[in-house]
N, C-alpha and C positions, 0 to 999 in steps of 0.2 A: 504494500500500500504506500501508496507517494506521499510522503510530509508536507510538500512542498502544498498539499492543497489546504493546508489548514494557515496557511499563511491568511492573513487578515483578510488583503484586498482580494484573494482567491475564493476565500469563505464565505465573502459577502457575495459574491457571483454576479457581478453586476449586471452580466447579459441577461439574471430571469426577472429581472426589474420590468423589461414588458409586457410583463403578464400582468401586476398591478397597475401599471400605466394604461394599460388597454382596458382590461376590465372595471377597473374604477371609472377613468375613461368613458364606457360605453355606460355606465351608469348613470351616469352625470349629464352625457349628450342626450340621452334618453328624457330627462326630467327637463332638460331645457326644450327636447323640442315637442312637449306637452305643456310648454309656456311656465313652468313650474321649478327653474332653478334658481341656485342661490349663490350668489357670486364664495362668501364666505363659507357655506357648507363645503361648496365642490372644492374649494381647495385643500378643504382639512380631508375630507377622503381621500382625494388622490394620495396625499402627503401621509396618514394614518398607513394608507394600502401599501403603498412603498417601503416606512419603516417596518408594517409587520413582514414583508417579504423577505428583509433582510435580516430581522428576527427570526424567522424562522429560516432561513440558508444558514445562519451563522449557529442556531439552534439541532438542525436535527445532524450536522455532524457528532453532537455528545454523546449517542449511542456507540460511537468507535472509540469508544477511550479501553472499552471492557477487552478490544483487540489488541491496546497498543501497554496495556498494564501484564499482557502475557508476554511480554520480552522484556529483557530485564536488563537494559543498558542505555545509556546517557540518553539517545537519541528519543527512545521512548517518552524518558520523564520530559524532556523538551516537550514533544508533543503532545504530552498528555495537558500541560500546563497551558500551552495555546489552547486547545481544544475548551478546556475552561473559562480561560480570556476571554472568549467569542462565544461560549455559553450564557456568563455575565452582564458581556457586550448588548447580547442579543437581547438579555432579562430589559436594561435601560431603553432602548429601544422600544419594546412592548409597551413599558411603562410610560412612554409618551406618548406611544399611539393610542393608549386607551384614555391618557388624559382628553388628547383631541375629542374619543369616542364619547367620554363622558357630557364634553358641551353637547356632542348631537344630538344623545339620548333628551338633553335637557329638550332639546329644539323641538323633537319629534317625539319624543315619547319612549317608555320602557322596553316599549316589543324590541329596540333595535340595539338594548342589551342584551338580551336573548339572544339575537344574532350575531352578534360579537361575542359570546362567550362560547356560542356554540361553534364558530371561527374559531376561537383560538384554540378550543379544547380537540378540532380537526387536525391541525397545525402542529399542537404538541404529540398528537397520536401516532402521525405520520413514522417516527422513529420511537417514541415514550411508550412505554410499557403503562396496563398490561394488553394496549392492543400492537401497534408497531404495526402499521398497515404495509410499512417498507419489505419486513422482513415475510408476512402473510400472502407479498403479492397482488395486493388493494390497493396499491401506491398511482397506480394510475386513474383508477377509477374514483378515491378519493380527489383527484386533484382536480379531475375534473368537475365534481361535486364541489369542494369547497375553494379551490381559489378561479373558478369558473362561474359556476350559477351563481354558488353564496357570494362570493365579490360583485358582480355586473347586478343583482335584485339589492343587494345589501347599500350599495351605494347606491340605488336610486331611491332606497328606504331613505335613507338617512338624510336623500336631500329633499327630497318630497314628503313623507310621513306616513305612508302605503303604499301598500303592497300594492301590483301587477303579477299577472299570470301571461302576458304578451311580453313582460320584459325576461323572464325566465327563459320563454321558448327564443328571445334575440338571443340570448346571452349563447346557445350552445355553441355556431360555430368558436367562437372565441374558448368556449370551454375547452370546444376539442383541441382546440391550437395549444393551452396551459396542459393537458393531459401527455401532446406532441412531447411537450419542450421535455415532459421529464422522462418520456419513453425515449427520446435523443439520448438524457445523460445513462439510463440503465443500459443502453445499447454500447456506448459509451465504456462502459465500466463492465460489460458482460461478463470478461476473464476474474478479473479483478474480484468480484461478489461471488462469482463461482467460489474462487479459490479460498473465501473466507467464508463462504455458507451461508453467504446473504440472501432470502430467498426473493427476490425481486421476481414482479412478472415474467422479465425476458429470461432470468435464470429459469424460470419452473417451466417456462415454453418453449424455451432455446431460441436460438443467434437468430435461425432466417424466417421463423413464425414474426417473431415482435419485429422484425424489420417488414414485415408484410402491413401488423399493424399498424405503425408509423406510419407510412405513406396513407395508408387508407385513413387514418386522422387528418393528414394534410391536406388531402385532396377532396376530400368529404365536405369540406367547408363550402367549394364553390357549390354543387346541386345543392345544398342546405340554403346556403343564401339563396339562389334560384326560388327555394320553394318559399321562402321566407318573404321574398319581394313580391311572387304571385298571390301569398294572403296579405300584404297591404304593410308589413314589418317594415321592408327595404324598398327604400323613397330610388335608387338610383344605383344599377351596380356597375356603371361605367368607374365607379371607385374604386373596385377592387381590382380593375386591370393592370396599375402597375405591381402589384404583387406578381402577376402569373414572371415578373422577371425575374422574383427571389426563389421561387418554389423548388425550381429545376438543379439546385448547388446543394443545397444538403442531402435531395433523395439522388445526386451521384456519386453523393460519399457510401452511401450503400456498396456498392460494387469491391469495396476494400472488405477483406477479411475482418474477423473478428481477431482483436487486440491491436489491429493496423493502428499506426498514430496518427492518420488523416482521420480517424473517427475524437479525434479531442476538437477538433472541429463541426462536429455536428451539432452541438448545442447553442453554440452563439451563431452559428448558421439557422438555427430553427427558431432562436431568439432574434433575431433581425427580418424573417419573416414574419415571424407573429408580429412584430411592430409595422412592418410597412401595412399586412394582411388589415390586421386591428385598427389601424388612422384611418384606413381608407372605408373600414365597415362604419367607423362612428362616424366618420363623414356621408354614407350610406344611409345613414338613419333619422339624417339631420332634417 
């Protein structure tokens, strides 16, 4: 296992920041363009969604300390030591986001503590005992549940004060693109989790199944939009055309074996799509 990933600015992952930008994002254009937004809500969301994303990248590393505590020399206690730095880190973080969260609850009411507590107890679960959806293989299907739906309805809660059931069914493509970005990193890491027992989806399915799913997340989005414009969702999808230029560069890192190192590419490749993807869907909706 590489040390070198617990380095701060590695841990915080900057490329999956577009998942909270998008989906907060799409949240937020949603409530403006049913005449219903708030200059001052929308930026504590975007801003909350951000810090919890880095919260939680700097957070579910803490389950690999139980790995690096079985070797018993310098290097280890090094890293076990960062590993908690950025556990810490990540606690301060939280702690501001929920301050933010706290005013919106005031704005809008209780229900949208509910939903942020049931966010972050998603968030902690992902790697935190006793579920670890990482290790169960749910890791996908969580993410797109909780930083997909729950983020894009959660931020139009909080700027509007209710729910929608229209904003749910916007929200999947975008979901499927945050479920993308983390089947990129287990694809990513396939060897790697093999070798420690991590049971990730792509470990329980193997190398060329989860690279079938992958594409089929990423590709899935345009016929989704399609159907989403034909019920009256999506105002315009000549937005989403300059994506089809990013699409085609992470699904031909596929064709490299598994453990190849043009696959440490695949996730800030699938993260710069979901960003161009996701500008252009909120601009879609507007």
């Amino acid at each position: 296992m590489n040390p070198d990933k617990y380095r701060l600015l590695k841990a915080l992952r900057p490329f999956s920041y577009s998942v909270a930008v998008v989906t907060c994002g799409l949240g937020v254009a949603l409530a403006y363009a049913r005449d219903e937004g708030d200059l001052l809500s929308a930026c504590l969301v975007v801003i909350a969604g951000v810090l919890l994303q880095a919260s939680s990248n700097l957070a579910n590393d803490y389950a690999d300390i139980g790995l690096w505590k079985n070797q018993s020399n310098a290097l280890s206690v090094q890293v076990t030591k960062q590993i908690r730095r950025n556990f810490y880190l990540g606690g301060l973080l939280t702690l501001i986001a929920v301050t933010m969260g706290l005013w919106l609850v005031l704005q809008v009411g209780w229900p949208l503590m509910l939903l942020g507590l049931f966010g972050v107890l998603g968030g902690y679960s992902y790697t935190g005992e006793p579920i670890n959806y990482k290790q169960r293989g749910l890791g996908v299907p969580a993410v797109f549940l909780f930083t997909g739906v729950l983020m894009v309805s959660g931020s139009y809660y909080a700027v509007t004060g209710h729910w929608s059931s229209q904003v749910v069914w916007l929200s999947a493509p975008v979901s499927l693109l945050s479920a993308s970005l983390l089947m990129a990193n287990e694809i990513r890491d396939y060897l790697e989790d093999q070798n420690f027992n991590i049971q990730t989806l792509t470990v329980r399915i193997g190398f060329e199944k989860s690279k079938v799913i992958y594409v089929l997340l990423l590709i899935s989005v345009y016929p989704l939009s399609f159907y989403l414009f034909l019920q009256g969702g999506v105002r315009d999808l000549l937005y989403l055309l300059p994506s089809l230029a990013f699409v085609w560069q992470p699904v031909r890192l596929l064709f490299n074996a598994e453990g190849d190192i043009e696959l440490v590419r695949l996730p800030p490749l699938t993260g710069r799509f979901f960003m161009v993807f996701g500008v252009g869907f909120i601009c879609s909706v507007l």
